[in-house]
LUMMI-844570 format. One line per 4 residues: their letters; for each residue x, y negated, z of N, C-alpha, C, CB. Coordinates in pm, 1 decimal. Glycine has a CB too. Layout:
<nodes>
A	X:Y:Z:X:Y:Z:X:Y:Z:X:Y:Z; ...
</nodes>
This chain:
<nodes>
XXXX	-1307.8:-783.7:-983.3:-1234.9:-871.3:-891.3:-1264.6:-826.7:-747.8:-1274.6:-1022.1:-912.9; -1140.2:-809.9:-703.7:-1169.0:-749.8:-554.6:-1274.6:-918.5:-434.7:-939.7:-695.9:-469.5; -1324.9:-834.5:-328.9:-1389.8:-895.8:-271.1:-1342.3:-948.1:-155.4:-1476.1:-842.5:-264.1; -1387.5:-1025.4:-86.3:-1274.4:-1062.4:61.9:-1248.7:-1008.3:173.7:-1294.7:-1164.2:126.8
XXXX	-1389.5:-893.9:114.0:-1380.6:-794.7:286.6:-1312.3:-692.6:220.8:-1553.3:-721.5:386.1; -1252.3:-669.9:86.4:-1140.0:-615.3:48.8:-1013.3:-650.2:61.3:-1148.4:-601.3:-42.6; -990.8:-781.3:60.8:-859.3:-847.5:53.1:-849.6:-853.9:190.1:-843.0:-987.0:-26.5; -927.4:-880.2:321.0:-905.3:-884.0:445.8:-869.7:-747.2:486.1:-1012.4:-939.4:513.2
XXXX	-901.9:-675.3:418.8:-890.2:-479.3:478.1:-745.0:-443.0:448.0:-1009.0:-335.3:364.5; -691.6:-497.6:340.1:-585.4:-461.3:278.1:-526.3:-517.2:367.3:-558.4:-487.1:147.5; -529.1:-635.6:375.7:-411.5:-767.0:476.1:-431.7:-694.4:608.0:-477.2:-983.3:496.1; -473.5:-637.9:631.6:-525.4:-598.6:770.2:-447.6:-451.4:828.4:-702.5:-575.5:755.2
XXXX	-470.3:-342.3:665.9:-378.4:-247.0:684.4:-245.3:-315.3:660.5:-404.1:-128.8:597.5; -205.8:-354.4:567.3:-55.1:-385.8:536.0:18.2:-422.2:670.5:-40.3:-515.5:426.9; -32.6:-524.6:794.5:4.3:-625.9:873.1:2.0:-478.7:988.3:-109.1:-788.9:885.8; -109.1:-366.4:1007.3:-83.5:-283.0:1091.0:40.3:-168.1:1046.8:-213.3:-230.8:1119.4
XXXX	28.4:-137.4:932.5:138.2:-76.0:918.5:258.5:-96.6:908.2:130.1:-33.2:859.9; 295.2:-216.3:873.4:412.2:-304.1:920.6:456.1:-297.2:1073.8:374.7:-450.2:891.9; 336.2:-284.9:1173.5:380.5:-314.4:1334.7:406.4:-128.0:1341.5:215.4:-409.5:1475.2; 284.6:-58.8:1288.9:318.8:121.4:1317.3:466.1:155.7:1281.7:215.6:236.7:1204.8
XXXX	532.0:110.5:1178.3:681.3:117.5:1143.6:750.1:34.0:1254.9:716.6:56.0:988.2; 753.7:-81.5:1302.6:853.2:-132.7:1380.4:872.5:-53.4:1528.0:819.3:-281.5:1396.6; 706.2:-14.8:1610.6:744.8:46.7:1693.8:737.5:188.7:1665.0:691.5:7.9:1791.1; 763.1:246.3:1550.3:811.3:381.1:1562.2:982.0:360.7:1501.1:699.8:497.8:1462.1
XXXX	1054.2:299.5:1440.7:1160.8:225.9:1442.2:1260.4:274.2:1544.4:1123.3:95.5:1460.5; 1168.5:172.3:1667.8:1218.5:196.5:1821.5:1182.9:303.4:1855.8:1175.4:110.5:1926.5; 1117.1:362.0:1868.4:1084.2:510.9:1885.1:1187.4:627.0:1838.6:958.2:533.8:1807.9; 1250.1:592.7:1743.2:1320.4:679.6:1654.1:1455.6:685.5:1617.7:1271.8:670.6:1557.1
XXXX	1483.7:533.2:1632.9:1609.1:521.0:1628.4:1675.2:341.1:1718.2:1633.5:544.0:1450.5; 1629.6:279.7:1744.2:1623.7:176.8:1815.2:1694.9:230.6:1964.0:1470.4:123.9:1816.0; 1604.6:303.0:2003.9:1627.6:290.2:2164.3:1696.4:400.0:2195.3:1498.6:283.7:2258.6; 1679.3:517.7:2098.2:1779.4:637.6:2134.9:1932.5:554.8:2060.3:1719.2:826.6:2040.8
XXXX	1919.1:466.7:1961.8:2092.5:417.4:1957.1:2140.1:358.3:2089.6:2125.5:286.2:1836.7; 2061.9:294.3:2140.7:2100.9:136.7:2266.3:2105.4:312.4:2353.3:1912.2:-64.2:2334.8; 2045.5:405.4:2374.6:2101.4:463.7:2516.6:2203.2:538.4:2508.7:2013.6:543.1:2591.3; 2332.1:586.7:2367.3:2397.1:581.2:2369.4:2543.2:531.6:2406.9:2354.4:592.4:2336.2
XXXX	2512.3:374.4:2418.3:2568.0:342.5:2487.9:2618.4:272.7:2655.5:2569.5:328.0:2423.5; 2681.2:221.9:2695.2:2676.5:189.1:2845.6:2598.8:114.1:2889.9:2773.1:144.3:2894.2; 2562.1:70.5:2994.9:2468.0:11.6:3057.7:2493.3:-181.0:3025.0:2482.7:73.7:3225.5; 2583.3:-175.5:2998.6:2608.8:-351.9:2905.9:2559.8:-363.1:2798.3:2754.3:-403.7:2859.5
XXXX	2626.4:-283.2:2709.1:2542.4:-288.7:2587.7:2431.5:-222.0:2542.4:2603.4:-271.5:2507.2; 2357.8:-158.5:2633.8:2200.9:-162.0:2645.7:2151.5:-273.6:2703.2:2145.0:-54.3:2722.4; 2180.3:-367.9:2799.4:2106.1:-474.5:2836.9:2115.5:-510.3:2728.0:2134.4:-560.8:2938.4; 2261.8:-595.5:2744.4:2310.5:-697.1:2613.1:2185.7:-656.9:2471.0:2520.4:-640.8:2552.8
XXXX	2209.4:-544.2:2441.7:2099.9:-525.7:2347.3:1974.2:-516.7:2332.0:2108.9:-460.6:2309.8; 1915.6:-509.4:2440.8:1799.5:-547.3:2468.0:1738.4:-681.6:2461.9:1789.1:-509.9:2564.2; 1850.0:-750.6:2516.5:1829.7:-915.4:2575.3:1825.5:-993.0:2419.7:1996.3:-986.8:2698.0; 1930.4:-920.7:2369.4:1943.9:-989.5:2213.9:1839.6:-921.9:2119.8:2106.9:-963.3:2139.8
XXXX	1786.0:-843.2:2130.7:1637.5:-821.1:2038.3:1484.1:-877.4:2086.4:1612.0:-653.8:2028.2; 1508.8:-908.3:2240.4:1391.3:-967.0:2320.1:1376.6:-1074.7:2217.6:1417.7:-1019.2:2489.3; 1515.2:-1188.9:2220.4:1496.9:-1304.3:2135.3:1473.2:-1343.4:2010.2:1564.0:-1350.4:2143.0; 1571.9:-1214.1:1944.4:1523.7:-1173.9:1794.1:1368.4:-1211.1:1773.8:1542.9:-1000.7:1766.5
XXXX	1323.9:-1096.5:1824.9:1191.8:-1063.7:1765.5:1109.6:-1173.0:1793.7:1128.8:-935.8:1816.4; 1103.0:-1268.5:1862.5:1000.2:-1373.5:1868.0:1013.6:-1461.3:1760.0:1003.4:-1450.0:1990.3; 994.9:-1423.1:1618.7:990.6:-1523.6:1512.7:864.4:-1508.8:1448.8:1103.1:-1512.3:1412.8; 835.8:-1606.5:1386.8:681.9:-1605.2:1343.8:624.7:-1495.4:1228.4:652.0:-1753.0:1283.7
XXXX	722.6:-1417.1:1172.6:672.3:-1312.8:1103.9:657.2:-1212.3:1172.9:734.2:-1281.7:1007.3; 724.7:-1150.7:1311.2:654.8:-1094.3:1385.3:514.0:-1091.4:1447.4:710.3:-1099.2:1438.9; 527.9:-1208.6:1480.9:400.0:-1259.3:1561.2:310.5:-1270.7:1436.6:418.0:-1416.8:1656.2; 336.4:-1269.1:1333.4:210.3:-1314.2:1239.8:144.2:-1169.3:1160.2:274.4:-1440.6:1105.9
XXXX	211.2:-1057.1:1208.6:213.0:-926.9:1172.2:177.1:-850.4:1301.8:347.9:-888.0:1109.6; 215.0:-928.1:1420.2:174.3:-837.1:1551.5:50.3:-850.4:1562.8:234.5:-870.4:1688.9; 38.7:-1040.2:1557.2:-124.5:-1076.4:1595.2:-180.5:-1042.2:1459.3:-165.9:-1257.2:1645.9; -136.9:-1078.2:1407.6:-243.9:-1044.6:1258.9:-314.0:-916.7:1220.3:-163.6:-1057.9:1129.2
XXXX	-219.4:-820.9:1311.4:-292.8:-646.2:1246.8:-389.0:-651.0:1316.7:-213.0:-478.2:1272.3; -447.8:-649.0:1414.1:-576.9:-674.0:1547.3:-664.6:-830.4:1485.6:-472.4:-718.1:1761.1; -593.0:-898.1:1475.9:-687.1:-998.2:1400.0:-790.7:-975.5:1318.7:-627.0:-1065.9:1327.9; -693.8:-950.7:1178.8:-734.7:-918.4:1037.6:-841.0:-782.9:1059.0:-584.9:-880.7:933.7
XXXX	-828.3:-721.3:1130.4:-881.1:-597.0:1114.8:-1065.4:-646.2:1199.9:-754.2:-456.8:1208.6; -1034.3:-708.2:1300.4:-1137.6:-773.2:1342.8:-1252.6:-840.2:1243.5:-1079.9:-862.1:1417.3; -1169.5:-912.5:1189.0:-1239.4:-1010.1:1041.9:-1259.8:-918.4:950.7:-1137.5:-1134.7:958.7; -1204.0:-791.8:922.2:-1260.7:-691.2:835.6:-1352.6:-638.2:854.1:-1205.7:-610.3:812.7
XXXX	-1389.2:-559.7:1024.9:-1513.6:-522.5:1080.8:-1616.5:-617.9:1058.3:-1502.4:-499.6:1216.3; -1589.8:-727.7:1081.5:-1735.3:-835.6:1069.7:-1733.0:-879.3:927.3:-1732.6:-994.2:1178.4; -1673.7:-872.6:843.5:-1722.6:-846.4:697.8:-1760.8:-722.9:644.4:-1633.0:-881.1:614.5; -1761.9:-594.9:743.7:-1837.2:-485.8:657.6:-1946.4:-436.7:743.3:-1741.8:-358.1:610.2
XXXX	-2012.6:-560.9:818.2:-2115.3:-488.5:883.7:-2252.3:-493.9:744.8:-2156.0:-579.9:1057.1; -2242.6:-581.6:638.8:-2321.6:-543.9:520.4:-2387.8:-436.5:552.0:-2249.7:-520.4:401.1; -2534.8:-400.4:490.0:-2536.2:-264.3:438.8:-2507.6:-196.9:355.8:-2598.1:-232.7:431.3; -2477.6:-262.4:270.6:-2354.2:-168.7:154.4:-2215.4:-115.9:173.8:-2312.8:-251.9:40.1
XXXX	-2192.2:-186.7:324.7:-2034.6:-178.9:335.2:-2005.2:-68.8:464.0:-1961.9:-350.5:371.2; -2113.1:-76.5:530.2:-2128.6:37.4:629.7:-2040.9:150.9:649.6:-2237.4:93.3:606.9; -1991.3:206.3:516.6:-1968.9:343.0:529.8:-1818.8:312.4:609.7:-1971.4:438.3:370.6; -1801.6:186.5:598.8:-1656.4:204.1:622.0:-1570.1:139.2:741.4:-1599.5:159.7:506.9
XXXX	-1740.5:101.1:822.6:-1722.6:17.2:964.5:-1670.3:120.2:1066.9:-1875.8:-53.5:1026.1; -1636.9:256.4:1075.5:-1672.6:281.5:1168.9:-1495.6:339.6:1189.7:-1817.2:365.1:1172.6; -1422.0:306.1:1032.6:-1291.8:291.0:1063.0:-1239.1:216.7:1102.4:-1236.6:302.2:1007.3; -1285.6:125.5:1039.4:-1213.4:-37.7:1058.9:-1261.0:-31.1:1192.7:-1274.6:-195.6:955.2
XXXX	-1349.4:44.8:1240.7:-1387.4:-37.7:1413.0:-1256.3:-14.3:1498.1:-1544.3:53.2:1522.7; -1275.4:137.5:1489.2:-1157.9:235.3:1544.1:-1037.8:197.5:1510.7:-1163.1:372.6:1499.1; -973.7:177.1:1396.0:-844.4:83.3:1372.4:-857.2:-42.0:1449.7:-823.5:41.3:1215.6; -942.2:-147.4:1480.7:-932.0:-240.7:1515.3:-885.1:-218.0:1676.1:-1043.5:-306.1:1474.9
XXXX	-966.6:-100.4:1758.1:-916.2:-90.2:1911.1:-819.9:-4.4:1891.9:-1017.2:-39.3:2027.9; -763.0:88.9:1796.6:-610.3:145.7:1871.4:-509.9:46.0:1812.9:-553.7:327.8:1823.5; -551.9:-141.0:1735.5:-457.4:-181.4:1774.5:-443.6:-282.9:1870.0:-410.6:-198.9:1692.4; -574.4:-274.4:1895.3:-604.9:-349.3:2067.0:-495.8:-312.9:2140.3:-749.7:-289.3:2166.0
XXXX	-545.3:-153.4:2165.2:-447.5:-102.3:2239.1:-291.6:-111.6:2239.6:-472.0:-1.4:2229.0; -244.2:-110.8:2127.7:-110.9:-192.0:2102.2:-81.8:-297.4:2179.7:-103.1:-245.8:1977.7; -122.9:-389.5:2177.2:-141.3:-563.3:2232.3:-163.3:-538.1:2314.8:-231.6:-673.9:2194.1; -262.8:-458.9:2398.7:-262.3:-441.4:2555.9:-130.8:-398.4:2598.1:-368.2:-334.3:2609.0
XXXX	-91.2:-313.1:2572.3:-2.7:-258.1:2607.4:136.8:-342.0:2625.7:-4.8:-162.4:2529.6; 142.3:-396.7:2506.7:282.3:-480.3:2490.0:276.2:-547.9:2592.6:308.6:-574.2:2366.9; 138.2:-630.7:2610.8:76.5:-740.4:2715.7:116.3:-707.7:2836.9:-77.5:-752.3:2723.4; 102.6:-618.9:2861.1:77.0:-513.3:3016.3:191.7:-479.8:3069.1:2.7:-359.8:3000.3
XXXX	258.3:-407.2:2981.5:364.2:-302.6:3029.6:500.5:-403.5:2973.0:344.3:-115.5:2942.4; 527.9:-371.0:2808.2:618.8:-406.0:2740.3:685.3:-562.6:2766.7:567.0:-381.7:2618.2; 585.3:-651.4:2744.8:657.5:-825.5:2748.1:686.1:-793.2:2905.8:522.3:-1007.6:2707.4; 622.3:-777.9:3031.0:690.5:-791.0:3175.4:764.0:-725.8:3153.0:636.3:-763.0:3301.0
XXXX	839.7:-592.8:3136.1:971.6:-516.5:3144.2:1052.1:-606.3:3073.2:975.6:-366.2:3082.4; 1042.4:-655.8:2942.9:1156.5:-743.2:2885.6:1201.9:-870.2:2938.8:1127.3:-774.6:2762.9; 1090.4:-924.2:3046.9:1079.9:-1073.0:3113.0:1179.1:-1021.8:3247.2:884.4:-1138.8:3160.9; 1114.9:-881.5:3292.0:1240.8:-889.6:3382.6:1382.6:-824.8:3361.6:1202.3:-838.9:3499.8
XXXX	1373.9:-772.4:3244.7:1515.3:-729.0:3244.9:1579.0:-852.6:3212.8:1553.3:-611.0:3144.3; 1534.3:-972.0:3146.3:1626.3:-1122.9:3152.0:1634.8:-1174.4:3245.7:1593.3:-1230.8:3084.5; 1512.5:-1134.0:3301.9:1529.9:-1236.5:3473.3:1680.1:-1171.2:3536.5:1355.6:-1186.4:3632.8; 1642.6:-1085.7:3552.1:1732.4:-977.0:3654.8:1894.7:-971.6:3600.8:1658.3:-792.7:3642.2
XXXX	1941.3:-968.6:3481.2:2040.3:-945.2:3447.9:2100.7:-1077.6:3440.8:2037.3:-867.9:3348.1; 2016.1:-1197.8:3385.5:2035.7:-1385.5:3424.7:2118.2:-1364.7:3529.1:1883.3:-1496.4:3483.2; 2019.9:-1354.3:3685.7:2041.2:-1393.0:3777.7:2153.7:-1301.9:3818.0:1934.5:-1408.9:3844.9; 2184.8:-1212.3:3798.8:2328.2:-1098.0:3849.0:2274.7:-1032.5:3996.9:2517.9:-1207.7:3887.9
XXXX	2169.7:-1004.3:4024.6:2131.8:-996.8:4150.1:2117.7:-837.0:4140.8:2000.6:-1091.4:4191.6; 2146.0:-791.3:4047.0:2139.7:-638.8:4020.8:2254.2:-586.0:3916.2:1989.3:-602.0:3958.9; 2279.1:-497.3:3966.9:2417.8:-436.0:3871.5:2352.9:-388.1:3723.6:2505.5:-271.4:3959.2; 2432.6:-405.9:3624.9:2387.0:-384.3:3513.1:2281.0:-247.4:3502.7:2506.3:-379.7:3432.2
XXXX	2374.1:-154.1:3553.5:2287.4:-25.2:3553.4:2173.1:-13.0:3631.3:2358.6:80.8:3590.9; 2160.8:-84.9:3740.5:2047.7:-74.1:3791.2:1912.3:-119.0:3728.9:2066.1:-124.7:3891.8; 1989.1:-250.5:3625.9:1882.6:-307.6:3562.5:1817.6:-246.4:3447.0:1918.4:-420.7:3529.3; 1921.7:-164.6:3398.0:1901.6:-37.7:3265.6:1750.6:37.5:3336.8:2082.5:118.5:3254.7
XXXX	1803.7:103.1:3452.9:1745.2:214.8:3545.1:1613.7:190.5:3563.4:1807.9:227.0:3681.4; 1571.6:42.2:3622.8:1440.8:-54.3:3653.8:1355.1:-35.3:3499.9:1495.9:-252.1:3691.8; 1454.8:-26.4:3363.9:1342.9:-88.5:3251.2:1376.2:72.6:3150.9:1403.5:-298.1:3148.3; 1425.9:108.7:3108.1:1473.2:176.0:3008.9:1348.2:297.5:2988.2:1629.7:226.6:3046.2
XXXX	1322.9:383.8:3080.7:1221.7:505.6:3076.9:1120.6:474.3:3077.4:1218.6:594.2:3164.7; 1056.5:399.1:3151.7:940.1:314.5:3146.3:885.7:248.5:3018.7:964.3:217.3:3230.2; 986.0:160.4:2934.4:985.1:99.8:2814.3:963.9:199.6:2728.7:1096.0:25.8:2784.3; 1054.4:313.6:2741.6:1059.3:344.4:2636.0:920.5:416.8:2601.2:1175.3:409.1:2621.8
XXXX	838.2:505.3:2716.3:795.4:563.5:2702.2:635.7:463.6:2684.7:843.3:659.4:2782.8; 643.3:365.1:2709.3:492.1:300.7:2669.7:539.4:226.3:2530.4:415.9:170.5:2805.7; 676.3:254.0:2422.4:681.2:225.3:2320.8:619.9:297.4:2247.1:772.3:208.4:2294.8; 657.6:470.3:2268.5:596.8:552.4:2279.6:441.1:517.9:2204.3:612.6:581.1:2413.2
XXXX	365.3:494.0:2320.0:212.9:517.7:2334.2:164.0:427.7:2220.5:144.6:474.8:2490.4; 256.2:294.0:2224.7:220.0:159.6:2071.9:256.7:241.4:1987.1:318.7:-11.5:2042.6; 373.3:334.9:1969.8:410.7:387.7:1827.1:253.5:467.3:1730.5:553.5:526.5:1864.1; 210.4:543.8:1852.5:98.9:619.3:1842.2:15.0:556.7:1860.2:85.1:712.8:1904.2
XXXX	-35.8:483.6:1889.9:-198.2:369.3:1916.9:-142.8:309.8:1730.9:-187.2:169.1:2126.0; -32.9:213.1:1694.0:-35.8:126.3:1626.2:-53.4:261.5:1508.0:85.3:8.7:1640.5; -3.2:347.0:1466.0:-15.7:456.8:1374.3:-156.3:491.4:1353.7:58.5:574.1:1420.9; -226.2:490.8:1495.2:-353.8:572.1:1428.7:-433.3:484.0:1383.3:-438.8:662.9:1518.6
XXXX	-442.9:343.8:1469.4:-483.4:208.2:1361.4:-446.0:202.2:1252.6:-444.5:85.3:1389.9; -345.5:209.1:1221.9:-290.6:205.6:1038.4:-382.9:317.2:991.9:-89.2:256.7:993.0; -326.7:418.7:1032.6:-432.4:542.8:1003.1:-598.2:530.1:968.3:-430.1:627.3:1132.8; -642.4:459.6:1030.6:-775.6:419.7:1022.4:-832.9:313.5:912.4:-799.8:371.8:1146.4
XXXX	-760.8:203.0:946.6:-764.7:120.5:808.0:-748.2:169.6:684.4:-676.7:31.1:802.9; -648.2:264.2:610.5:-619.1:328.3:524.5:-767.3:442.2:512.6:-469.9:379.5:556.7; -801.3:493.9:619.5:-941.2:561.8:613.0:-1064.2:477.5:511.3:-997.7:567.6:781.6; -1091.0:359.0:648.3:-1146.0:277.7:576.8:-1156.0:225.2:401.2:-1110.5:207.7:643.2
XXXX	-1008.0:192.5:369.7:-970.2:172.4:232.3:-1038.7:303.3:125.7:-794.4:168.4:232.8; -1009.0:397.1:215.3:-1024.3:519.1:128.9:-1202.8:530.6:106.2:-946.8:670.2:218.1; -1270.9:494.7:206.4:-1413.2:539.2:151.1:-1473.9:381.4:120.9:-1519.8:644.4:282.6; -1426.0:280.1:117.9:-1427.5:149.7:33.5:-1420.5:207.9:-124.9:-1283.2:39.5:76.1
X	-1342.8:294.9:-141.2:-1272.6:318.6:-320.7:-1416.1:413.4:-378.8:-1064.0:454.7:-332.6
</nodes>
């Protein structure tokens, strides 16, 4: 019968690799579709996935991969479980780094591309211009932070077995 600092490791990878797929998603095909088209329906599409995505299985998979992985580290500080802290540690901060990032960079660019395009105080394209390279490229950095966390947990798993 598996143990809980097994079942937390698992929940922990599953919930990070779930977020490593969404922002490589956007990475890959998300944001190179929206810059295909004009500067409307890149806001417009932006504005309408800002809202999307705030549903609680996001959030329970965004916060949860940095969570869970937390609660995994402090269940394998054991000495039997050791061998496998030093992934789970490292998974736990590149998905810090995720969450910083979103925190930092990502949620303000999406707060003002609603502000800005709301208020009409900027031409559509300008508002593209203000968020688009910037976004994309610290999606970028989560695609790769949230990956090598997955990456790590799965480490972990592996010298758990």
């Amino acid at each position: 019968m598996p143990t809980v600092s097994v079942i937390v490791l698992v929940a922990a990878t599953i919930t990070a690799g779930l977020s490593a797929g969404l922002f490589y998603a956007y990475a890959c095909s998300v944001m190179p579709g929206l810059a295909r088209g004009d500067a409307k329906t890149f806001v417009e599409g932006m504005r309408g996935i800002n809202v999307a995505i705030l549903n609680g299985w996001f959030m329970a998979t965004f916060l949860g991969a940095p969570l869970l992985a937390a609660v995994a580290g402090a269940l394998h500080l054991r000495a039997d479980l050791r061998g496998a802290l030093p992934w789970v540690v490292a998974g736990f901060v590149l998905l810090l780094v995720t969450l910083i990032v979103t925190g930092v960079v990502n949620v303000p660019l999406n707060n003002a591309l609603e502000a800005q395009a709301a208020e009409g105080s900027a031409t559509l394209e300008e508002v593209r211009a203000r968020f688009e390279t910037v976004w994309v490229r610290w999606n970028v950095v989560r695609a790769v932070s949230s990956t090598a966390g997955f990456g790590c947990l799965v480490g972990a798993l592996l010298v758990r077995r």
